[in-house]
C-alpha positions in Angstrom: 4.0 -7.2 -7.7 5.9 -6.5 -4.6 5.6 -3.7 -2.3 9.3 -2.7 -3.3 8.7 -2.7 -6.6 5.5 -0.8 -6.8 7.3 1.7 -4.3 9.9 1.6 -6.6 7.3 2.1 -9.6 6.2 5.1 -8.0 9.2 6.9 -7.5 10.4 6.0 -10.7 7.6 7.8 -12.3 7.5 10.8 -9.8 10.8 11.6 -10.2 11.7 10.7 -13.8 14.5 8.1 -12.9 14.9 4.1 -14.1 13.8 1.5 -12.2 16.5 -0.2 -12.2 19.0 2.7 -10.2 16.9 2.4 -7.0 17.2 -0.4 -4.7 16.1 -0.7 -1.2 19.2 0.9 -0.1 18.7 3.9 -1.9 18.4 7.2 0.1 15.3 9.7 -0.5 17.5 12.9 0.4 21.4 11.8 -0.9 20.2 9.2 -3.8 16.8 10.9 -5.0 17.5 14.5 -4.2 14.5 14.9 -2.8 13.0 17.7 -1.1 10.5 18.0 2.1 7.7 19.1 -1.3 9.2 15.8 -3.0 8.8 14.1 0.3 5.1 15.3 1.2 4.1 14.6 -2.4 5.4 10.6 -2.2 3.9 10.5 1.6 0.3 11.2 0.1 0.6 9.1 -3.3 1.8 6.3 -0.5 -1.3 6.5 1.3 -3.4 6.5 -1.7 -1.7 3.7 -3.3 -1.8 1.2 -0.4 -5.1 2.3 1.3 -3.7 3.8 4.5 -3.3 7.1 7.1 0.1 8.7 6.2 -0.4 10.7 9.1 0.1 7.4 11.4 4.0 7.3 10.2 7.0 9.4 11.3 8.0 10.2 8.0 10.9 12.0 9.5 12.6 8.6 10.6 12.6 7.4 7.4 15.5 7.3 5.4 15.5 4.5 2.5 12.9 2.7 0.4 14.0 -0.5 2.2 12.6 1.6 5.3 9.8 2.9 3.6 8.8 -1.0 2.2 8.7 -2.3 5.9 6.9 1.0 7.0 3.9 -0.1 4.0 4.2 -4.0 4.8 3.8 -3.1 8.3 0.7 -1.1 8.1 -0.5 -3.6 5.6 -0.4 -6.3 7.7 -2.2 -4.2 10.2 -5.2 -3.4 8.1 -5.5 -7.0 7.7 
């Protein structure tokens, strides 16, 4: 499974939307309606889930889960 879709996966489940209405051009604050608790909540499950530091990303910056794929596959291919 892809990093997209287990993002996907996850916010699917966290926020009790289908799969298939988020895309990598979906926006966390305008698309998902999510708040900074929202926000924190998926920043933590992130870490867990692929085994890294949320606290080395500027979760600020980032906008869309096409920007939050390349943040993961970025510090994925760090770890490696």
């Amino acid at each position: 499974m892809s990093t997209q879709q287990k993002l996907i996966n996850l916010l699917s489940a966290n926020l009790g939307i289908p799969t298939d209405t988020i895309t990598a051009e979906t926006t966390f604050a305008d698309d998902l309606k999510m708040d900074s608790l929202d926000k924190f909540d998926l920043i933590i499950e992130v870490g867990e889930e692929f085994g890294f530091d949320p606290d080395t990303v500027d979760w600020g910056e980032i906008r869309t889960v096409g920007e939050l794929v390349n943040i993961v596959n970025e510090n994925l291919k760090a770890k490696a």
